[in-house]
Structures are given as C-alpha cells and as structure tokens.
C-alpha positions in Angstrom: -33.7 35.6 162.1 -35.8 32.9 161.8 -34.1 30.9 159.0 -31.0 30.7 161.2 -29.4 27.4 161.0 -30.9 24.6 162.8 -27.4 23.1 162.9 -25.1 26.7 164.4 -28.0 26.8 167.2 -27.4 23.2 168.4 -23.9 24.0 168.2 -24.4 27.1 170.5 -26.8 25.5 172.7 -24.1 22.6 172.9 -21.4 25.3 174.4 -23.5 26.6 176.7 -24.5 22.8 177.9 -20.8 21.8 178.5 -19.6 25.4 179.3 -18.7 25.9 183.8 -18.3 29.9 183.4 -21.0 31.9 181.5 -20.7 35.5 180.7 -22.8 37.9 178.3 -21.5 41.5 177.5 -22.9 44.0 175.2 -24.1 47.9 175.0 -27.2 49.8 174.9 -30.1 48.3 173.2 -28.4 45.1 172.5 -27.1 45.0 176.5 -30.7 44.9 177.1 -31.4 42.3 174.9 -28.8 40.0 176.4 -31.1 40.3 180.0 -33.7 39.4 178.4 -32.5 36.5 176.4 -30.1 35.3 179.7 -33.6 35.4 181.4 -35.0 32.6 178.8 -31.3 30.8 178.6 -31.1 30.2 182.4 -34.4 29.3 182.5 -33.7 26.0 180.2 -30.1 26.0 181.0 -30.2 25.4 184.8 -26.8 27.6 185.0 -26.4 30.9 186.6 -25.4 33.4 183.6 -23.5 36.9 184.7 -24.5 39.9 182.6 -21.9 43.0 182.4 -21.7 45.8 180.4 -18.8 45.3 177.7 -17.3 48.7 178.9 -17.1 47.1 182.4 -16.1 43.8 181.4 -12.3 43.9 181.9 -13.1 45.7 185.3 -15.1 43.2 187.1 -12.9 40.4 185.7 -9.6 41.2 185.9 -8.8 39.0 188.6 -11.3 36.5 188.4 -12.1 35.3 184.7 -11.2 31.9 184.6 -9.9 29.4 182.0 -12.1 27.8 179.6 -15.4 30.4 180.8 -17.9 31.4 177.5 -18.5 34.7 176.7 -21.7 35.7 174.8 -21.4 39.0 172.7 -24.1 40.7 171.5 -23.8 43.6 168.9 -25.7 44.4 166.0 -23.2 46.1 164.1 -20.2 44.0 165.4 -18.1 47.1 165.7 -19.3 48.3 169.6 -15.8 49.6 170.6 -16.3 48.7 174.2 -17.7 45.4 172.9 -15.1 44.6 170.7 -12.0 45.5 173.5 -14.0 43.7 176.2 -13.6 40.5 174.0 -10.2 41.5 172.5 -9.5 41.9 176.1 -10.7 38.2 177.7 -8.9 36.7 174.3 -5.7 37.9 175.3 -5.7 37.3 179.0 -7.2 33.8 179.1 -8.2 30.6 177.0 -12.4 31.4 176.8 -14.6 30.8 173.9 -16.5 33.8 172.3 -20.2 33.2 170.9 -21.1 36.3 169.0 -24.9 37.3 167.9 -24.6 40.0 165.7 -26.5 41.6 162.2 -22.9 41.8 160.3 -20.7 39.6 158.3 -17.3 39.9 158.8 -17.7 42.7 161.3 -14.4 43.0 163.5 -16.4 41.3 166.6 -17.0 38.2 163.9 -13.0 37.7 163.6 -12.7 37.4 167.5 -15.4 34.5 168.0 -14.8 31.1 167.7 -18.9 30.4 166.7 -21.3 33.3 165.2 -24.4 33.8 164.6 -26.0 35.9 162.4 -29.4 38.1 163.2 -30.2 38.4 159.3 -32.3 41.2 160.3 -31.4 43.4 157.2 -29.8 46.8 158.1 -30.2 49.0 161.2 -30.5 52.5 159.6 -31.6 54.6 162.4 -29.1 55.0 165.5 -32.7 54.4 167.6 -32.2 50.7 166.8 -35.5 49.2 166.2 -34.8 45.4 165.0 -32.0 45.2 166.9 -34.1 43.8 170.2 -36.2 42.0 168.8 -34.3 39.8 166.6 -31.8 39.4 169.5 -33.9 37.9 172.3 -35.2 36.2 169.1 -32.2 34.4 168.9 -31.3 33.6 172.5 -35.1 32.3 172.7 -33.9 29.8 169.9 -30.3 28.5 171.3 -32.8 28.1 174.8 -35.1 26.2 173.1 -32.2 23.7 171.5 -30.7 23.6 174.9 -34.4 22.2 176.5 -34.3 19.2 173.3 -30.6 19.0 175.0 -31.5 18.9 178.4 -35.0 17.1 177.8 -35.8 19.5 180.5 -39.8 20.1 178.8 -41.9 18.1 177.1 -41.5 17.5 173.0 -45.2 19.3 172.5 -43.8 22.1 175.0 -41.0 23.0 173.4 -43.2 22.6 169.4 -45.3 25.6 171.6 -42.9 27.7 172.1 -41.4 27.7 168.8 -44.6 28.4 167.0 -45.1 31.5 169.5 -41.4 32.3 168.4 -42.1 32.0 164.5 -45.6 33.8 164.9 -44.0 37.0 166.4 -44.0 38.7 163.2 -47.8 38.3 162.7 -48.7 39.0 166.4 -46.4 42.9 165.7 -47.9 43.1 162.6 -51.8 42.0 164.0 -50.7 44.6 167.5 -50.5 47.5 165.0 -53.1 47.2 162.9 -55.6 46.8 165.8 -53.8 49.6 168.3 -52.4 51.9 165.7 -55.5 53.9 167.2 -55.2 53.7 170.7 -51.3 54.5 170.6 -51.7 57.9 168.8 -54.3 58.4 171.7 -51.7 57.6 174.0 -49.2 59.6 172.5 -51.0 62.4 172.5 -52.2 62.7 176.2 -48.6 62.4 177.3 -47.0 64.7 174.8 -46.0 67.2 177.3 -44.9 65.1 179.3 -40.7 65.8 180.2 -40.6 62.8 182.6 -41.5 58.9 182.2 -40.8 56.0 183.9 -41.2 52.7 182.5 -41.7 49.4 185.0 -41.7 46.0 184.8 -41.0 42.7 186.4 -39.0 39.6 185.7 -37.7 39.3 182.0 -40.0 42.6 181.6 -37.7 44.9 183.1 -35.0 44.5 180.2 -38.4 45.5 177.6 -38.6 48.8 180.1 -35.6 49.9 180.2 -35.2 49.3 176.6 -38.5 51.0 175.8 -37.2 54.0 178.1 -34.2 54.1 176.3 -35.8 54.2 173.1 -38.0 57.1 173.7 -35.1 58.9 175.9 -33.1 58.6 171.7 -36.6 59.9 170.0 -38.2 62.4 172.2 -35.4 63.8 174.1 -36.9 63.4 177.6 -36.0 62.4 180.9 -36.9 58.7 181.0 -35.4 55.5 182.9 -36.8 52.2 182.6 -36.4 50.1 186.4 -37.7 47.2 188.0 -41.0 47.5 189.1 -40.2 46.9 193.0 -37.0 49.0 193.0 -38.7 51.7 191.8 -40.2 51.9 195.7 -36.9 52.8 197.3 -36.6 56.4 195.9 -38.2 57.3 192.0 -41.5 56.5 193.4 -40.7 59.6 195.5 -40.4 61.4 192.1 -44.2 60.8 191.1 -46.7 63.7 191.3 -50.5 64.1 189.7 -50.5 62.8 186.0 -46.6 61.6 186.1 -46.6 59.0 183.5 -45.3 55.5 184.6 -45.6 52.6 181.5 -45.8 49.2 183.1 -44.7 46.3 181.2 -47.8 43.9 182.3 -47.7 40.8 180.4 -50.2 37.6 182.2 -46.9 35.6 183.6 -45.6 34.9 187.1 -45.6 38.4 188.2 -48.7 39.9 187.1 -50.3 40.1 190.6 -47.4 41.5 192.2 -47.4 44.1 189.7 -51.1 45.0 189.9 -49.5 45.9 193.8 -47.2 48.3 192.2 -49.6 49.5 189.9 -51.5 50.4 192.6 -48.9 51.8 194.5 -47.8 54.5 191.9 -51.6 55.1 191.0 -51.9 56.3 194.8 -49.6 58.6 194.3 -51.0 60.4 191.4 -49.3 58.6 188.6 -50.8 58.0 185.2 -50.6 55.0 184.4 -50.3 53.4 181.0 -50.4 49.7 181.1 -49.0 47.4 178.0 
C-alpha cells in the first residue's frame, strides 16, 4: 500500500479537489474503512463527504444524485455485489465519476471506474478480513495528505509528519505485538465467557469499534456491536450489568476527555472496561 503511485494519488486527490458532489459506498469491513478514511479526507478537503452503504446507495439517491457527483468505492475484492450494482446503478442513471480502492486487478468493480487504485495488500484469505482496514484508511490517509500539498491547507513539515507516522505503521503493529502479545492473551482470557461486548469510541474511532466488533462478532460468534461512545447513553448503556465488557477505543486526540466521561459512566454501572 505504501508504494502506491505518487502520481494516481495526486490524480485522486485532484478529483476530489475539483469534485461539488462527494459520495463513498462500500460493505462491511471495507464500509468501515470508508468512515474512517472520509474522517481524514474532510478533514483536509474542507467538503462535506456522504457515506452510504452500497446496498442502500440507489435508495437514498434515486431522486437526488446529481450530474457530474464522485463516487468513492471501496472493496477489497472488487466483486461486493451490492457494491458493484450501487456503481453499475449511478453509471447508468447519471454522468458521475467512480474512484475505486480495491486489492484486485481487473476485478468487475475496476471496469466501472474511471481512476483505480490499487491496495497491493496481497490476498485476503480469511472471510474475517484482516488487511483489508488497514490498508484502506491507509490509502484514503494518503489521497488526504496529497489534497493538503493541494490545498496548502498545513504546513510542508506537517504534512512530512504525517507521512512518516503513515509509512511507520507497519513497525508501530509489528513493535504493539511484540510488547502486548502478553497482556492480550490476559485479556482474552478474563473475557472468554463473555456472550456480550460492546466496543466504543469517539470521532474517527468509532469506525475502529465497530470494525473491531464486527471482527470478533465473524471469530467468536458472540453478540457484539461497535457504537459511538455517546450514543451508547440513550439505550445499550441500559444493557450493562456487573463485569459486562465494554472495549473503548481511547487514543490521546480531541476526544479523550470526553471519553474518560463515558468511561466513567459505563464503569458505574458495573462494566468492565478494557481500554485500547
């Protein structure tokens, strides 16, 4: 992902600069991704992005998708159905241009795009996609960082920072194991019996929870939903008894002291809290 051309993500970035309309669509695990990475792109972009599920698309636009809108679509095998007829869909009903991010070559979602890019993340094998997130926001972190050299919305030394954070991702997993690996299994096996979960987060965060819930919903075969930190108030809270297991996504940005307040909140009430 990150040899990607330098030249296809100013070309994306260059879309998105010029584009009035901005949509990304997608399923699952790579649905998840696109919050995240629309999170980042707005960010630098200074345009309001919509997100909608691909098997909604055609739904919520049918009477309003307009002439020359962009539509990001995200797949990792570029064969989604509901991806694919989303897209097929918005070709045939009015002139937009399709950016697609997928792991694929010539994958049927490729030969409906006018500009792709691809994850070069080698091949998904289980149907728990692992790579699949990570290399996705990857990539929408890039185009955002070629739109703020566009936009000259940072500074030059800024925008060098956050692409050495990007490129170092694969050391900081690799160092995150190797120095957890411990702790995890400990984790692991304190909540083994657990049937119920709920992981929380805030800003971009909440698309890493309810990916992280979705991933552990495919693997253990358990009841578990990933929500936004403060909408979990108005009813799961309700949910929570002594030792129910709640997984805040707590990373040191803009939200971390109103998460501590929701930490604090679902401690009160018994939970048992896990906090990454």
């Amino acid at each position: 992902t990150l040899k990607i051309s330098k030249e296809l993500l100013k070309i994306f970035a260059n879309i998105l600069w010029s584009a009035e309309n901005i949509y990304i669509t997608a399923a699952g695990t790579s649905f998840y991704a696109s919050l995240a990475g629309k999170f980042i792109l707005t960010k630098f972009l200074g345009k309001y992005i919509q997100a909608i599920e691909c098997s909604e698309f055609k739904t919520q636009l049918s009477n309003s998708l307009k002439k020359d809108s962009v539509i990001i679509a995200v797949s990792q095998s570029g064969e989604t159905i509901d991806t694919v007829e989303a897209i097929r869909w918005a070709r045939s009903y009015k002139d937009v241009k399709i950016l697609t991010i997928t792991n694929v070559v010539g994958s049927t979602l490729t030969r409906y795009s006018d500009k792709v890019i691809v994850t070069q993340a080698g091949p998904e094998i289980g149907v728990a996609a692992t790579k699949t997130y990570s290399t996705q926001v990857l990539t929408l972190a890039l185009i955002a960082l070629e739109i703020a050299k566009l936009r000259k919305v940072e500074l030059e030394s800024e925008i060098e920072k956050y692409e050495r954070a990007l490129r170092s991702t694969p050391q900081i997993i690799e160092n995150f194991l190797d120095n957890n690996i411990g702790i995890i299994k400990g984790i692991v096996d304190t909540l083994d019996k657990s049937a119920q979960f709920f992981f929380l987060a805030r800003g971009i965060s909440i698309a890493t929870a309810k990916e992280g819930g979705l991933k552990l919903k495919e693997v253990a075969c358990r009841f578990i939903e990933g929500y936004s930190a403060a909408h979990a108030k108005h009813g799961p809270i309700s949910l929570v008894r002594e030792g129910f297991p709640i997984v805040f996504i707590a990373p040191p940005d803009e939200t971390y002291q109103r998460l501590i307040g929701n930490i604090m909140e679902f401690k009160a009430r018994g939970g048992k809290i896990v906090s990454l």
